[in-house]
C-alpha positions in Angstrom: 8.1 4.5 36.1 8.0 7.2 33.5 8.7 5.3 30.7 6.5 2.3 31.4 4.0 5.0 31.6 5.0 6.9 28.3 4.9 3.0 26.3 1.5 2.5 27.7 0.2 5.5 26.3 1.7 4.8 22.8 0.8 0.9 22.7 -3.0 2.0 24.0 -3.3 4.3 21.1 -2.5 2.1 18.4 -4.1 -0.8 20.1 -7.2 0.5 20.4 -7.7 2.6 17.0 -6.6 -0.7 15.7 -10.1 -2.1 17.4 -12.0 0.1 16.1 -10.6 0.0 12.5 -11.7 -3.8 12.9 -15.4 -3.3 13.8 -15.6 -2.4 10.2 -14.0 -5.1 8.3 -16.4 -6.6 5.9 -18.4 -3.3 5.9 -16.6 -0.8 4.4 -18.0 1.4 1.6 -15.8 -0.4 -1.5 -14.1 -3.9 -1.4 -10.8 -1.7 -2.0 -11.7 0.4 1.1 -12.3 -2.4 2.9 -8.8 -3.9 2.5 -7.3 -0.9 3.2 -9.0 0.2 6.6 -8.1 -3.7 8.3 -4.9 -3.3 6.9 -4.3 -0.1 8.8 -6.0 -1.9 11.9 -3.3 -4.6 11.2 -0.2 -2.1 11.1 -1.4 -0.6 14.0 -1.9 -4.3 16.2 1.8 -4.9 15.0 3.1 -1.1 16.6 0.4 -1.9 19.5 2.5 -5.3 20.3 6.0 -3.6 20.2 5.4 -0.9 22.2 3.4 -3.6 24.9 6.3 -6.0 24.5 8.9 -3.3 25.9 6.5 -1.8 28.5 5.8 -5.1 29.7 9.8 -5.6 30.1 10.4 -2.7 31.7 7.8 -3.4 34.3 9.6 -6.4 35.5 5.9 -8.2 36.6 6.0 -10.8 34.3 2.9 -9.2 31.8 3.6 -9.5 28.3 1.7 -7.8 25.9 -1.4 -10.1 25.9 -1.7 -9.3 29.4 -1.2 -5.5 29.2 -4.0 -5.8 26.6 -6.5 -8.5 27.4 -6.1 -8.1 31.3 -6.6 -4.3 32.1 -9.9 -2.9 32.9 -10.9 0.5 31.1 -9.2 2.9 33.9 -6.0 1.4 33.2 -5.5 1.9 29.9 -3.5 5.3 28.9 -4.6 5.7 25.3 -6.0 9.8 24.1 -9.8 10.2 23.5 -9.6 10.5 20.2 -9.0 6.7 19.4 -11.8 5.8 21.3 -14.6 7.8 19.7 -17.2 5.4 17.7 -16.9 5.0 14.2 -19.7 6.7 13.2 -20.3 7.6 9.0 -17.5 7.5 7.0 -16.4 10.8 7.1 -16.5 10.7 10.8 -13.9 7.7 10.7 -11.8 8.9 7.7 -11.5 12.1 9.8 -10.3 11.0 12.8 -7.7 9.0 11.5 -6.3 12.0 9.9 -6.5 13.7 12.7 -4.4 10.7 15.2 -1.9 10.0 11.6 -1.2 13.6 11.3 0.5 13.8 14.8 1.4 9.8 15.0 3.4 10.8 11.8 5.3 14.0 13.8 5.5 11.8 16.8 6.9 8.7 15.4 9.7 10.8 13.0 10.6 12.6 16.1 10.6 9.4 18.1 13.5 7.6 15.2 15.7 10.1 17.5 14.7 9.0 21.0 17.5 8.6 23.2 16.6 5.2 23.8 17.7 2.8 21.5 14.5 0.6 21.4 12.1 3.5 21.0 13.7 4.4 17.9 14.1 1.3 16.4 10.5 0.6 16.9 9.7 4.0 15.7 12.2 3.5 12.7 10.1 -0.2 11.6 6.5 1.9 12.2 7.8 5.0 10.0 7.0 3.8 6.7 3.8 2.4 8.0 2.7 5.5 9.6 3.7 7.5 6.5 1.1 5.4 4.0 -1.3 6.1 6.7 -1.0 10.1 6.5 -0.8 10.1 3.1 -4.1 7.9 2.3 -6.1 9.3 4.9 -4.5 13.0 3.9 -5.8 11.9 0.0 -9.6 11.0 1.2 -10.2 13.8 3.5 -9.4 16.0 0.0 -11.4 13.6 -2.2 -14.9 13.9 0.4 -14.1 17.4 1.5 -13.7 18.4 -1.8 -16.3 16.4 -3.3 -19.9 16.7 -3.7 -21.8 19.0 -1.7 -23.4 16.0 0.6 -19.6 14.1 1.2 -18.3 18.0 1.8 -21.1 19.0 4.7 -20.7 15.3 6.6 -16.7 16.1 6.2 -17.2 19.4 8.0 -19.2 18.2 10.3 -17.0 15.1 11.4 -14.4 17.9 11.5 -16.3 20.0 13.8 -16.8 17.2 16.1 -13.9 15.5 16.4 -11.6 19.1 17.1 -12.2 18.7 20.8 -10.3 15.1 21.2 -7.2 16.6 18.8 -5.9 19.3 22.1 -5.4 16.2 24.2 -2.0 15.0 22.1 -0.5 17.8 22.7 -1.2 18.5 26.5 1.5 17.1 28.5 2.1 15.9 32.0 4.8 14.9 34.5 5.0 11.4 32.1 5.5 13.3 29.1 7.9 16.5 30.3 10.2 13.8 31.9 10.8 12.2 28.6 11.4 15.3 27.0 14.1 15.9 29.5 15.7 12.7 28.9 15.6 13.3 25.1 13.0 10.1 24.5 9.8 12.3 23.0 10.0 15.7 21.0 8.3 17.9 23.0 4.9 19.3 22.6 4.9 22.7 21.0 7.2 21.1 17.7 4.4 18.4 17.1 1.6 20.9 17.7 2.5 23.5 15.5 3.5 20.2 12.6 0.5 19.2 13.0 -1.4 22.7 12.8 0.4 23.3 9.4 -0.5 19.9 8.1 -4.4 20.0 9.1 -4.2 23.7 7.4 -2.4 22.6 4.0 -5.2 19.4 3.8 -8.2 21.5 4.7 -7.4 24.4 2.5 -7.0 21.5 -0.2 -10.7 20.1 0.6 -12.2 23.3 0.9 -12.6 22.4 4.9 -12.8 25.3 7.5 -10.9 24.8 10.7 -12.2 25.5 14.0 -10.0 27.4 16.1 -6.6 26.2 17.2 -7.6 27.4 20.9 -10.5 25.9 20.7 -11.6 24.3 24.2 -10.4 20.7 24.1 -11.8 17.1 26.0 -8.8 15.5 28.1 -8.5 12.5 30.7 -7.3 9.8 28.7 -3.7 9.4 29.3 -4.8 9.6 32.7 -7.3 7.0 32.7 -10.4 8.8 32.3 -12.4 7.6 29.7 -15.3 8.0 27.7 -18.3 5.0 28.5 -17.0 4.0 24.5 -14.0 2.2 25.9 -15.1 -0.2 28.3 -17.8 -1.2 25.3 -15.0 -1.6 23.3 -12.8 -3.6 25.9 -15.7 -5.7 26.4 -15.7 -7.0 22.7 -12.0 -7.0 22.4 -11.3 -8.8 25.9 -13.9 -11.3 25.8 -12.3 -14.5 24.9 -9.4 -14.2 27.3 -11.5 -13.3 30.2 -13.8 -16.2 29.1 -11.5 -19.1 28.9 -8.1 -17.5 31.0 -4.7 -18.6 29.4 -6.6 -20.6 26.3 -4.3 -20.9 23.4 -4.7 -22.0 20.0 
């Protein structure tokens, strides 16, 4: 089913940036930073679970969303490459979640307009969420790329790295063209060329260069086809369910 399919893809995203986010609490570089970067992770669990929830109902099988995340290996998850990159420095993290809130931002105001009902009321409860994010990650990306000459050159080069996982957003498939016909997602040209204005306006303000728009771009994801990060990061994440099946608190 198409839109099980297209649910997966927007549950895996924020489930597992919301995983990585968390592999820094407690080590962030400021107390205030700190606090902010698992809050994010938090916002993002909460979309994760909504978007699970209905996919799970949809499918009819009886998963929920603690089975659709605890009980998948790493082929069955749907979720872009970009999420699933390592943290790395800071600049490396800061920049690829302004890179995945620039379009989640696009996505999820487009998505307040879904023809299906439940789409856009979960996209109407994430919007405000997903608007913070933009904005603060937006506001650091200026502060370190316009900053001192060391915070600048990692900047750039967390830029320059990331750019090949940002194409994969906007490359759509049979799942994504048939809920463009049905009027559930915007389709991919808006959101790509929102997003290329945003990046622009936020690099010109931090004094960033940005690598080509046509530049070649990594893809496989929302297929399945991952990156040996994921199943490292599904191993950490899953362990306690696989561990003790069905345990609860």
């Amino acid at each position: 089913m198409d839109k099980f399919a297209y649910l997966l893809r927007l549950g895996d995203n924020a489930l597992v940036l919301s995983q990585r986010l968390s592999e820094l609490c407690g080590k962030g570089p400021a107390l205030e930073e700190d606090m902010a970067l698992t809050n994010v992770a938090l916002d993002l669990l909460g979309q994760a679970r909504m978007w699970l929830t209905y996919a799970g109902e949809l499918e009819g099988q009886g998963r929920d969303e603690d089975a659709l995340a605890y009980l998948r290996d790493a082929h069955d998850f749907k979720n872009v490459l970009l999420v699933e990159q390592p943290n790395g420095n800071y600049a490396h993290t800061l920049m690829r979640q302004f890179f995945f809130d620039t379009w989640h931002y696009f996505l999820i105001g487009a998505l307040t307009q879904s023809t299906d009902r439940r789409i856009a009321e979960i996209a109407e409860k994430s919007l405000k969420e997903v608007t913070y994010h933009l904005r603060r990650s937006g506001d650091l990306v200026v502060r370190l790329g316009d900053g001192t000459e060391t915070s600048h050159r990692y900047t750039q080069t967390a830029a320059d790295e990331l750019w090949m996982y940002t194409g994969e957003v906007f490359n759509y498939d049979s799942v994504d063209e048939a809920m463009v016909a049905v009027g559930v997602a915007p389709p991919a040209a808006q959101l790509r060329q929102q997003w290329l204005d945003h990046v622009s306006d936020i690099f010109g303000e931090a004094t960033l260069t940005m690598p080509p728009a046509d530049a070649w771009m990594q893809k496989g994801g929302k297929q399945g086809r991952h990156s040996e990060h994921l199943g490292y990061l599904l191993a950490e994440m899953q362990f306690l369910q696989r561990a003790y099946p069905g345990a609860e608190w």
